[in-house]
ROBA-14133 format. One record per residue (C-alpha): chain; x, y negated, z; residue number from 1; residue in three letters. Coordinates in steps of 0.1 Angstrom, whole numbers, plus 5000, padded with zeros to 4 digits. Each point is the difference from the previous one (the first is absolute). Layout:
ROBA-14133
 drendren    X    Y    Z marba bake
        A    X    Y    Z   NUM  ALA
...
***
This chain:
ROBA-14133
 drendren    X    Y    Z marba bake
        A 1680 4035 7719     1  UNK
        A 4978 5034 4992     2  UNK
        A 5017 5024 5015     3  UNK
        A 4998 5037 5010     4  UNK
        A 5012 5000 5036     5  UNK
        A 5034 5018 4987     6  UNK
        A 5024 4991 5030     7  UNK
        A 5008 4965 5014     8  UNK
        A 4971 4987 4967     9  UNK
        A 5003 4964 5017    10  UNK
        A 5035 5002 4993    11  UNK
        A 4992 4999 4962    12  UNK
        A 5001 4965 4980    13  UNK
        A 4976 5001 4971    14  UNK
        A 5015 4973 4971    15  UNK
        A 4982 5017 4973    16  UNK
        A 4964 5011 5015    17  UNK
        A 4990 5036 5010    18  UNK
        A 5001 5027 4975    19  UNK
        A 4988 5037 5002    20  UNK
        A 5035 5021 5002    21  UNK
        A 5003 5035 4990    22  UNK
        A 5024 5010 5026    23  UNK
        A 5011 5039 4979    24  UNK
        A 5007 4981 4972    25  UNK
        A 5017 4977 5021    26  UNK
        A 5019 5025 5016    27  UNK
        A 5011 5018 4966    28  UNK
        A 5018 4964 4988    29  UNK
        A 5017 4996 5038    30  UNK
        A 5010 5040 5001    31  UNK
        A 5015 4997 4962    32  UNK
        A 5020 4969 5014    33  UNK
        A 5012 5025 5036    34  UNK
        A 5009 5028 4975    35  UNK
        A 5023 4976 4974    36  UNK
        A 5021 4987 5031    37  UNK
        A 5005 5037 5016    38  UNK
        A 5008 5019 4968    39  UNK
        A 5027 4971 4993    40  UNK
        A 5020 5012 5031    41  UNK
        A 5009 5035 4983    42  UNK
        A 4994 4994 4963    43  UNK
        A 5034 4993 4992    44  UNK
        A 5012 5026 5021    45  UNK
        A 5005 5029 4973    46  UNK
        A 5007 4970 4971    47  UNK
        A 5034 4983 5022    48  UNK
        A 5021 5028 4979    49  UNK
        A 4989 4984 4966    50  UNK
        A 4994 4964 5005    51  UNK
        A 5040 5002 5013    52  UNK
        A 5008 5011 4968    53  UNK
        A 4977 4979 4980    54  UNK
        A 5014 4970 5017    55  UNK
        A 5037 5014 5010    56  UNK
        A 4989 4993 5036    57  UNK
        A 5025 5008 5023    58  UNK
        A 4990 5018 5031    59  UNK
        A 5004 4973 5023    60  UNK
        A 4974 4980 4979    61  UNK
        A 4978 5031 4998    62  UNK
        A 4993 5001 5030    63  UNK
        A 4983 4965 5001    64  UNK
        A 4972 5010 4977    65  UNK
        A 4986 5017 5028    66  UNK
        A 5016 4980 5030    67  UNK
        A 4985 4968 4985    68  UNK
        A 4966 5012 4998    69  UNK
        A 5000 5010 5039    70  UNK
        A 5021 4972 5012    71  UNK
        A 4970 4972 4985    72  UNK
        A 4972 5023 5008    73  UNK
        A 5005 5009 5036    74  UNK
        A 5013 4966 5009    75  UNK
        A 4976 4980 4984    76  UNK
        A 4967 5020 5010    77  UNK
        A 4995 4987 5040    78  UNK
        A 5001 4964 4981    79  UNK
        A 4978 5012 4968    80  UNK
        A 4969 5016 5023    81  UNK
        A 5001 4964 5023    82  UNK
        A 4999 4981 4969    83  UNK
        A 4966 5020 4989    84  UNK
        A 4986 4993 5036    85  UNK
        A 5008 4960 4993    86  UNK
        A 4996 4993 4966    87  UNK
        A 4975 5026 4984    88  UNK
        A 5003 5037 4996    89  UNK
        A 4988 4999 4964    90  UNK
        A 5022 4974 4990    91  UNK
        A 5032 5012 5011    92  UNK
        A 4991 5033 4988    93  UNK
        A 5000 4986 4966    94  UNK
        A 5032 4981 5006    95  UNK
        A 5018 5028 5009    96  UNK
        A 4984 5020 4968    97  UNK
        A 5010 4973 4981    98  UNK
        A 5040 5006 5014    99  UNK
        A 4997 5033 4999   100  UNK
        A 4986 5002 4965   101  UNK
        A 5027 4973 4984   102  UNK
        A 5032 5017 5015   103  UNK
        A 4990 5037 4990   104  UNK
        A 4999 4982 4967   105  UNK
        A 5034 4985 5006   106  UNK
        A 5018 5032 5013   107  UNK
        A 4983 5023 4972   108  UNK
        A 5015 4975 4975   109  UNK
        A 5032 4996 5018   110  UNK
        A 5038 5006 4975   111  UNK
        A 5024 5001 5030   112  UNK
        A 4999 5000 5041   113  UNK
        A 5002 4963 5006   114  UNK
        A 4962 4993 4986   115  UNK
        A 4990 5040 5013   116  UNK
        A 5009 4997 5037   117  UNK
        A 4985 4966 5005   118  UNK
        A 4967 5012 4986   119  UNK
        A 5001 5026 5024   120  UNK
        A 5001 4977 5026   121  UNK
        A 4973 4977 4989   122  UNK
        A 4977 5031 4991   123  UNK
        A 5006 5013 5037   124  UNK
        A 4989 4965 5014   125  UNK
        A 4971 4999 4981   126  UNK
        A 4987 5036 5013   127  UNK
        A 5005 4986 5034   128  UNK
        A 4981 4974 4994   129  UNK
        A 4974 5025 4982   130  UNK
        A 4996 5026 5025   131  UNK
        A 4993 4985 5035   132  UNK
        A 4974 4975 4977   133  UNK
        A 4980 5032 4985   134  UNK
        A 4995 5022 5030   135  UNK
        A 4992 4966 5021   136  UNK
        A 4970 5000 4976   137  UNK
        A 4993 5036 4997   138  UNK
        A 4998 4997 5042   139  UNK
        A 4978 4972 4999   140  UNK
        A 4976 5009 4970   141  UNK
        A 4988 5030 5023   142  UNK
        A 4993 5001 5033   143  UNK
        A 5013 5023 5028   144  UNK
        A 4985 5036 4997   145  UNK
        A 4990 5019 4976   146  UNK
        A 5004 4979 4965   147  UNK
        A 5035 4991 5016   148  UNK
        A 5009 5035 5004   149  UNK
        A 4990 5001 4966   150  UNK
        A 5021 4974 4983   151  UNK
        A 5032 5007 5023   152  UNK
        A 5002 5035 4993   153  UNK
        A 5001 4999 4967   154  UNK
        A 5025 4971 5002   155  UNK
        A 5020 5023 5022   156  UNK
        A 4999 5027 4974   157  UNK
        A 5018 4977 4974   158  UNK
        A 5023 4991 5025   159  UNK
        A 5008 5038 5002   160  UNK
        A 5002 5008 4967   161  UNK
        A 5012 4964 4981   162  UNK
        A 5037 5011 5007   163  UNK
        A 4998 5034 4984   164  UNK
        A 4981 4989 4974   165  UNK
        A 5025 4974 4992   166  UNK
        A 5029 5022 4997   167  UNK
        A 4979 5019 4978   168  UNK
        A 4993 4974 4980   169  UNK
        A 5033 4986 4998   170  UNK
        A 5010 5032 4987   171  UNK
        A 4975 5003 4971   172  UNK
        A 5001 4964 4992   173  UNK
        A 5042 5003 4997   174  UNK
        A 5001 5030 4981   175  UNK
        A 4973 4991 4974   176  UNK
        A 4994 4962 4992   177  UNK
        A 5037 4991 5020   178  UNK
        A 5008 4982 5036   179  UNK
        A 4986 4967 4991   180  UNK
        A 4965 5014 5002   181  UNK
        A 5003 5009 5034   182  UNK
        A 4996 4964 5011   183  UNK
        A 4984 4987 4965   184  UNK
        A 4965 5023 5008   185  UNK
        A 4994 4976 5030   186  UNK
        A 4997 4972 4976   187  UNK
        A 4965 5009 4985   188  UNK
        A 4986 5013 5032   189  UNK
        A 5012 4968 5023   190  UNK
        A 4983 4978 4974   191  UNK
        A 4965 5022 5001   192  UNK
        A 5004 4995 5035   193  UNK
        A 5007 4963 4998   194  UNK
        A 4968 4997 4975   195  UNK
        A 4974 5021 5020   196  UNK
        A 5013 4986 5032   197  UNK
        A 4979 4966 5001   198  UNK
        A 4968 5020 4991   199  UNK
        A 5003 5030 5020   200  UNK
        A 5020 4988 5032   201  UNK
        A 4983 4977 5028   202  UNK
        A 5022 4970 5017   203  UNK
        A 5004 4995 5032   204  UNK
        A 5025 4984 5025   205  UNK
        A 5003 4988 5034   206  UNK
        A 4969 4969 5006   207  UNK
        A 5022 4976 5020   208  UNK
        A 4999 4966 5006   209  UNK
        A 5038 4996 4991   210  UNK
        A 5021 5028 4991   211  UNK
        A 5030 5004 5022   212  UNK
        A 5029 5014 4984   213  UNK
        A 5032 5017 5020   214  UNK
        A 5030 4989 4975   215  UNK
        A 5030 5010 5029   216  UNK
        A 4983 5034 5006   217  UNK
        A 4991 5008 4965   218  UNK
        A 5042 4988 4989   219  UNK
        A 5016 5022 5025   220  UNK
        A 4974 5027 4997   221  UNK
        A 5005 5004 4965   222  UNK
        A 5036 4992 5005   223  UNK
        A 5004 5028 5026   224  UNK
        A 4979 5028 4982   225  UNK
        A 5016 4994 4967   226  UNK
        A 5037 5000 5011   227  UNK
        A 4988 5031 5019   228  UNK
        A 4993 5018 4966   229  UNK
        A 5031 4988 4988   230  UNK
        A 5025 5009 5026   231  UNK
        A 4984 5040 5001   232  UNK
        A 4995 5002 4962   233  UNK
        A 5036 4988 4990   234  UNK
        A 5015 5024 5034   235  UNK
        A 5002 5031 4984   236  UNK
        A 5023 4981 4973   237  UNK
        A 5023 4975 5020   238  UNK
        A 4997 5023 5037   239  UNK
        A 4979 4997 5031   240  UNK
        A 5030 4988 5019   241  UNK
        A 5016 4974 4976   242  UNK
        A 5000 4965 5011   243  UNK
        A 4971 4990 4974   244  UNK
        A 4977 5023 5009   245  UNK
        A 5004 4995 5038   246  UNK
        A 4996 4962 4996   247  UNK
        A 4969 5001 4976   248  UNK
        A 4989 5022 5027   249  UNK
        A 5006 4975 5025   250  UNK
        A 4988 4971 4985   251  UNK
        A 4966 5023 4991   252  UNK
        A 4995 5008 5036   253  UNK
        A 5006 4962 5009   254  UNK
        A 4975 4989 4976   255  UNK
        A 4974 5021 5014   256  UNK
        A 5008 4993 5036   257  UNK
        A 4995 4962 4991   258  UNK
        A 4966 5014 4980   259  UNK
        A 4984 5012 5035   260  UNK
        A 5009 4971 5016   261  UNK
        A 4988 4975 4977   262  UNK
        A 4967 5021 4998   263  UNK
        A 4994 4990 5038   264  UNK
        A 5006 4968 5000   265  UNK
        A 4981 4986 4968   266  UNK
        A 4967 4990 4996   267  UNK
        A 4991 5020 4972   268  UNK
        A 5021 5031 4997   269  UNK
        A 5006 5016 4968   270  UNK
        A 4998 5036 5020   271  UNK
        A 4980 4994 5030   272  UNK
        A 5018 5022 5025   273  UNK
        A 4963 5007 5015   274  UNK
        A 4992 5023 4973   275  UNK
        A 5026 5025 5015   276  UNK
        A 4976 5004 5031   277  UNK
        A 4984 5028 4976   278  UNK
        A 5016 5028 5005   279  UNK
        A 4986 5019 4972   280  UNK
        A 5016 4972 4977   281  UNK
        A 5029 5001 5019   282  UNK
        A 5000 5044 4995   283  UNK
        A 4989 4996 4964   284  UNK
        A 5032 4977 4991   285  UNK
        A 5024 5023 5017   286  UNK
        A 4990 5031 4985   287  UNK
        A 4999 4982 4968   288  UNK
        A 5031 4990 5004   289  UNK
        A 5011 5036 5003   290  UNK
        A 4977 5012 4969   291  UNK
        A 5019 4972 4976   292  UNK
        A 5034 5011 5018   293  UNK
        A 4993 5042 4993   294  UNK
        A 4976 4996 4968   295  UNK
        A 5016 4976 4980   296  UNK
        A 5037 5012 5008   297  UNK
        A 4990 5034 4991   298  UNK
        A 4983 4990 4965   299  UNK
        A 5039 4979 4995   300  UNK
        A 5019 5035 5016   301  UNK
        A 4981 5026 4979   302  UNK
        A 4999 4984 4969   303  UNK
        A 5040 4995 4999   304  UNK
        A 5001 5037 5011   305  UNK
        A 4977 5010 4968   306  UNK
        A 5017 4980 4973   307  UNK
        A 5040 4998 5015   308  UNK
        A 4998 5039 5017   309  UNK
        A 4974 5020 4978   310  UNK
        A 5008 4982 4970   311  UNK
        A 4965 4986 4995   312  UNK
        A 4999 4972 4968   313  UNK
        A 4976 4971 5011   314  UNK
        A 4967 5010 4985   315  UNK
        A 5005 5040 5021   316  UNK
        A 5008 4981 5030   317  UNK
        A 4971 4978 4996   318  UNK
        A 4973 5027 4993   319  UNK
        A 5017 5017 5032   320  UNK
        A 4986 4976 5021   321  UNK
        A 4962 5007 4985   322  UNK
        A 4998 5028 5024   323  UNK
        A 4996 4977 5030   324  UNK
        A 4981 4973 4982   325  UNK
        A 4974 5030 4993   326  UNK
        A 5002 5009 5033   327  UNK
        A 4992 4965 5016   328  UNK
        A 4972 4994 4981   329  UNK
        A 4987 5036 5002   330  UNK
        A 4998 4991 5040   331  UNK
        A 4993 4962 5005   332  UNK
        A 4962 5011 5002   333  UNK
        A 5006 5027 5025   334  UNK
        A 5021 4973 5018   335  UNK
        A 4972 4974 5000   336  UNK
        A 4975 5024 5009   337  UNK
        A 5020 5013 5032   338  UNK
        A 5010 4964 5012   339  UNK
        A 4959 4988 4995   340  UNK
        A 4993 5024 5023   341  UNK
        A 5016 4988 5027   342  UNK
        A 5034 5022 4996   343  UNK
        A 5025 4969 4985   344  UNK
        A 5029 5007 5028   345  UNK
        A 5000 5033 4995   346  UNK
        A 5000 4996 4960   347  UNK
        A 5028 4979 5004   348  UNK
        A 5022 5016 5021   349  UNK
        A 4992 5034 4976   350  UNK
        A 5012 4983 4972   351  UNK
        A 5030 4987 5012   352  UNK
        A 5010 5035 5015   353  UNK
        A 4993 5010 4962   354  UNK
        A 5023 4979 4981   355  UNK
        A 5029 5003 5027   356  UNK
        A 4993 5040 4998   357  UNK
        A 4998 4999 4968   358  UNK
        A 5031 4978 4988   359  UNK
        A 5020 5027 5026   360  UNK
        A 4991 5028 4980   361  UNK
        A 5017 4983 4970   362  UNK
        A 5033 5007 5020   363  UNK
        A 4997 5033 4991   364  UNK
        A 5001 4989 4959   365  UNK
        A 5032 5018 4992   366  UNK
        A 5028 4988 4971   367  UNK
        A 4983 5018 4977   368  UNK
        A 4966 4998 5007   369  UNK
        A 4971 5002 4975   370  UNK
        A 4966 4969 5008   371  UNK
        A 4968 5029 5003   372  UNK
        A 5023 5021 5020   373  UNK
        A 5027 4977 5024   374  UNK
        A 4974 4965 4999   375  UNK
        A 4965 5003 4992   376  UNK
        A 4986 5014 5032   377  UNK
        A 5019 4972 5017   378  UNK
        A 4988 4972 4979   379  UNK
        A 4962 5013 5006   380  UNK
        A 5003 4998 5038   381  UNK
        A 5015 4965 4997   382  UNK
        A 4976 4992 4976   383  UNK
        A 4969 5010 5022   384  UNK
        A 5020 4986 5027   385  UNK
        A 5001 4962 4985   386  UNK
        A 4964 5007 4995   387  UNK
        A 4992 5006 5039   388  UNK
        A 5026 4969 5011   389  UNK
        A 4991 4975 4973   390  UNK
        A 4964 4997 5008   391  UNK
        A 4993 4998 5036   392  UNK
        A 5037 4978 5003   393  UNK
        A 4979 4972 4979   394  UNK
        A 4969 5005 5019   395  UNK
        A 5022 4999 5033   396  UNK
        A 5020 4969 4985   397  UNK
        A 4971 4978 5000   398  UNK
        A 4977 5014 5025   399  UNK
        A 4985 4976 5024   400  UNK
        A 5019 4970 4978   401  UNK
        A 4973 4965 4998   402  UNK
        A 4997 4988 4964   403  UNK
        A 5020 4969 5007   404  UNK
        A 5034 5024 5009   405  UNK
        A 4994 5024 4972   406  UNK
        A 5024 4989 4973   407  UNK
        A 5026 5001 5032   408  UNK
        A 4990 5034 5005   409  UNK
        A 5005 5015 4964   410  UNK
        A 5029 4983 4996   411  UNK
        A 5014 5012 5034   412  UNK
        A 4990 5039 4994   413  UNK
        A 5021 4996 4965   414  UNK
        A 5024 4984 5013   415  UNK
        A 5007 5031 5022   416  UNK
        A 5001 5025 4975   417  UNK
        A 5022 4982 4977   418  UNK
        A 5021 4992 5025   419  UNK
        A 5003 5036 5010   420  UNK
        A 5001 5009 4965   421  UNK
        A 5032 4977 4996   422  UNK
        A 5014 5015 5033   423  UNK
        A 4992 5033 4992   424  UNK
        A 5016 4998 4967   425  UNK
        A 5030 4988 5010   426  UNK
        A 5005 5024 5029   427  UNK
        A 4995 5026 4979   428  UNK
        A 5023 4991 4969   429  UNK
        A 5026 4995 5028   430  UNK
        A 4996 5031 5014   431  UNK
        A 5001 5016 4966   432  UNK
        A 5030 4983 4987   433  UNK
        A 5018 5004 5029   434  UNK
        A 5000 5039 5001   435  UNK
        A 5002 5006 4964   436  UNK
        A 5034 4978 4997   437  UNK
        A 5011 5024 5034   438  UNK
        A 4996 5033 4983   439  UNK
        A 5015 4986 4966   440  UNK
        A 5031 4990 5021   441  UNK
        A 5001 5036 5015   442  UNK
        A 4997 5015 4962   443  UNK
        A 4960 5005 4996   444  UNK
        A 4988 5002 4966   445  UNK
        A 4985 4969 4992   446  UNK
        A 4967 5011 4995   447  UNK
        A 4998 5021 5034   448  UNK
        A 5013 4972 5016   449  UNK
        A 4976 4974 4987   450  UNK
        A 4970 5031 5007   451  UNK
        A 5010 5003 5040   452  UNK
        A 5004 4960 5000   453  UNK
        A 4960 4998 4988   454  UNK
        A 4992 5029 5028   455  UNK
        A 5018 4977 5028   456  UNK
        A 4979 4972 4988   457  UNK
        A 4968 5017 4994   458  UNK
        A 5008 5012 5039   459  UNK
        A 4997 4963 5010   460  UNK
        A 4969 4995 4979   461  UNK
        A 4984 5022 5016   462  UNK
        A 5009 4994 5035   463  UNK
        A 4989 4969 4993   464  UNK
        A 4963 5010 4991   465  UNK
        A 4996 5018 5028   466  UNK
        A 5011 4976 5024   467  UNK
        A 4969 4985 4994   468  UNK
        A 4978 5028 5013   469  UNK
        A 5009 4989 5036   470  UNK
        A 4997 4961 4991   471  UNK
        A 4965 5009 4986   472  UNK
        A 4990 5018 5035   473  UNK
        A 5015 4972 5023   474  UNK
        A 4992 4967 4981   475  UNK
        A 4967 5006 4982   476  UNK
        A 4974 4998 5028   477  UNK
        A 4970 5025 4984   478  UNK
        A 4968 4974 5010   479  UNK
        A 5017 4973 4983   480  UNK
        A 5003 5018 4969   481  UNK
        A 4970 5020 5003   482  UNK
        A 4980 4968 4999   483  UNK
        A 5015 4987 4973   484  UNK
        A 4990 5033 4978   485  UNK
        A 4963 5002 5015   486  UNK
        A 4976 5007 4975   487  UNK
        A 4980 4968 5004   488  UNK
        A 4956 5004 5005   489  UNK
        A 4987 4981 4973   490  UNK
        A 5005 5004 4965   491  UNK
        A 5022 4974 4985   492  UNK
        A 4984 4973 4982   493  UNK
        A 5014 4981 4970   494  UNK
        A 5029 4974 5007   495  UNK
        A 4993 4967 4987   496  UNK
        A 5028 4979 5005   497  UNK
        A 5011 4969 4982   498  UNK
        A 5025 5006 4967   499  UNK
***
C-alpha cells in the first residue's frame, strides 16, 4: 500500500491499489450522509399533526414514527461503528446508504401505518449503521491536529444545526409539496451519495489475520440499548411505574450488566473496556449524553409549545427554528477557532452553560407570547450554544482514539447523545403531560395548562444542559484534549489511500 501516514496506515488493506484521494471532497459526501441521519430525528416533528390525518393514525401509533426511528438508531449504532472497524468503513457506509435510502423511499410512499412505522424502523437502523461508518472515516482521513480540527468542527456544526434545520424543513416541505416529501427528498441525495461514494471515499478496515467477531456482546448490547429506548420512549404513554416499563427496564439493565461482563472475558471484545482509560472520551460521552438529553428534548418541547400553544401551522413553526440554525452556523468558526487554540474545555463547558441558559429563559414564554419577542433571543443563545458544545464534544469524543478503535469510538459518542436524546425526551414529555393534566383537573384553561406544562419541561431541559458544565470540568482532563486540538508543525500533505 501507498499511503499517507493517516493514523494506524498499516492497518489499511489495499484490494484495489493506491489512489490519490481528495479528502474535502471526501469529506463533503461523508458530512451530506451525517446531516441526512440527524435532520431525520426532528423532521417529522412539525408533520406528526398531518400525516395522522392523512393516514387516520391514532395517537398511539403516532408516536412510533418517531419512537421507531430512535429505538433502531441508538440500539443498533455500538454494533454499526464495530462492523466498519471489521469489515470496511466504506463498505458498510454504503450498505447502510443503501437502507437508508430504500426505506425513506418506502415510508414517503407509505398509504397506512403498518408499511409507515416499519420503514421508520429500518431507516433508523440504516443511519446507525451510516453514522459511526462516516465519522470513522472522517477521523482517519486526517490526522490529529490541525486538519482534524478542521474536519471535526465543521462536522460538529451540522450536528448543531441538522435538527433545527430539519424541523424547518419538515415544515416547508409539509406545507408546500405535502408530508411525503419530508422523507422522499432523501431519496435523490442517498443515491448521489451511494454513486460518488466509490470514487470519492477511501476503504479501509482493521488488517487482521482473522477477524474476531463478539456475537454474545454485540446480542445483548444491542438487546440492552434498544429495549432501553423503548421502555423511556413508550413511559410517558403507558407510566414510569407500570409493570412494563419497570421490567423493560429491568431486563435493559440486565442486558448491559451481562454486556460488561462478556467484554472482559472475550478475546475480541466488541467495546474494549480499555478504551474507557481515556478520560477525555470518558468526559466527552457524558456531557454528550447531557447535550442529546437538553438539546434534542428542547427542539421536541418547543416545537409542541409553537404549534399546540401559539398556534403555529407547520411551515411557521418550521421557519421558527431558522433562528438557531443561523445562529449555529454564524458561530461554528468562532467555535473552531477558540478550541484550535488550545481553549476546547472551556468552549465546551460555555456552550453547554448557553443552551441550558438559554432553554430557561424560554420559561418565561408566556400563553400569549409573540416568537421575536417571548423566543428569539432564547433560540440564539441555544443556537450559539450548540455551536460551542458540538465541536470540541467530537474533537473530545475521539481524541487520543488509534485507528483500529475509531469506528467504536464514533459509534460510542452517538450512541450517547441519542441515548440522552431519547431520555431527555421522555423525561420531559412526562413532565409536561403530567402538569398540564393537573391544572386541567383543577379547572386551567387548556391552553395555560398545556403553556406551564412546556415551562416545567423546558425547566428540566435546561437543568439538564447545565449539568454538564460540572461533568465537563471534572471528567475532561485539559492535556488530553489539548493534544488532540494541537495545531500540528508541518503542513499536511495529500492523503493517498487506497479506494
Amino acid at each position: 500500500m501507498s499511503s499517507h501516514q493517516l493514523s494506524g496506515a498499516n492497518a489499511y488493506q489495499d484490494p484495489q491499489g493506491p489512489h490519490q484521494v481528495h479528502r474535502w471532497r471526501a469529506f463533503a459526501v461523508l458530512a451530506v450522509s451525517y446531516f441526512m441521519t440527524v435532520a431525520d430525528l426532528a423532521i417529522v416533528n412539525v408533520a406528526l399533526p398531518t400525516i395522522g390525518r392523512k393516514l387516520h393514525m391514532p395517537e398511539s401509533s403516532l408516536q412510533w414514527v418517531v419512537t421507531g426511528y430512535a429505538l433502531t438508531f441508538g440500539g443498533f449504532l455500538l454494533l454499526g461503528g464495530r462492523a466498519a472497524d471489521l469489515l470496511g468503513r466504506r463498505r458498510i457506509l454504503m450498505a447502510g446508504l443503501f437502507v437508508f435510502t430504500a426505506a425513506s423511499l418506502g415510508c414517503g410512499l407509505a398509504t397506512s401505518d403498518s408499511v409507515l412505522i416499519p420503514m421508520r424502523f429500518l431507516q433508523g437502523l440504516g443511519a446507525a449503521i451510516v453514522l459511526p461508518a462516516a465519522l470513522s472515516i472522517v477521523m482517519n482521513m486526517f490526522p490529529e491536529g490541525a486538519e482534524r480540527n478542521k474536519a471535526l468542527g465543521a462536522w460538529g456544526a451540522i450536528g448543531a444545526s441538522g435538527a433545527a434545520v430539519g424541523v424547518m424543513a419538515g415544515g416547508l416541505l409539509t406545507r408546500y409539496v405535502g408530508w411525503q416529501y419530508i422523507f422522499i427528498i432523501n431519496v435523490p441525495i442517498g443515491l448521489a451519495a451511494l454513486l460518488l461514494a466509490p470514487r470519492l471515499v477511501p476503504e479501509s478496515r482493521l488488517a487482521t489475520a482473522r477477524r474476531r467477531y463478539d456475537p454474545f456482546g454485540a446480542v445483548a448490547v444491542t438487546g440492552g440499548l434498544s429495549l432501553l429506548v423503548y421502555a423511556i420512549s413508550t413511559a410517558p404513554q403507558v407510566g414510569w411505574g407500570t409493570a412494563r416499563t419497570v421490567t423493560l427496564l429491568a431486563t435493559s439493565a440486565a442486558l448491559l450488566v451481562a454486556f460488561v461482563v462478556i467484554e472482559t472475558r472475550v478475546e475480541a471484545p466488541l467495546m474494549p473496556l480499555r478504551i474507557f482509560q481515556n478520560k477525555t472520551l470518558a468526559g466527552a460521552n457524558a456531557v454528550g449524553m447531557l447535550l442529546g438529553g437538553g438539546f434534542f428534548a428542547y427542539i421536541f418541547i418547543g416545537t409542541l409549545y409553537l404549534q399546540q400553544v401559539l398556534g403555529y401551522s407547520a411551515l411557521k413553526a418550521g421557519l421558527a427554528w431558522l433562528v438557531m440554525a443561523l445562529s449555529s452556523v454564524a458561530f461554528a468558526g468562532l467555535s473552531q477557532a477558540l478550541v484550535t487554540r488550545g481553549s476546547a474545555k472551556l468552549v465546551m463547558a460555555a456552550g453547554m452553560a448557553m443552551i441550558g441558559g438559554g432553554i430557561l429563559w424560554s420559561t418565561q414564554a408566556p400563553v400569549h407570547g409573540h416568537f421575536w419577542t417571548s423566543l428569539a433571543g432564547p433560540f440564539i443563545v441555544v443556537g450559539i450554544g450548540t455551536a460551542f458544545a458540538f465541536i470540541p464534544v467530537s474533537i473530545a469524543g475521539l481524541a487520543g482514539v488509534a485507528e483500529p478503535e475509531a469506528g467504536l469510538a464514533s459509534g460510542l459518542i452517538n450512541t450517547s447523545q441519542q441515548l440522552g436524546g431519547a431520555v431527555g425526551i421522555a423525561l420531559a414529555s412526562t413532565i409536561a403531560a403530567t402538569h398540564a393534566s393537573t391544572l386541567l383537573h383543577h379547572g386551567a384553561a387548556p391552553t395555560a395548562a398545556l403553556a406551564s406544562g412546556f415551562h416545567w419541561a423546558f425547566w428540566a431541559c435546561g437543568a439538564i444542559g447545565l449539568a454538564a458544565v460540572p461533568v465537563t470540568y471534572l471528567l475532561v482532563r485539559r492535556d488530553e484534549l489539548a493534544k488532540a486540538v494541537a495545531s500540528t508543525s508541518q503542513k499536511p500533505q495529500r492523503a493517498h489511500v487506497n479506494v
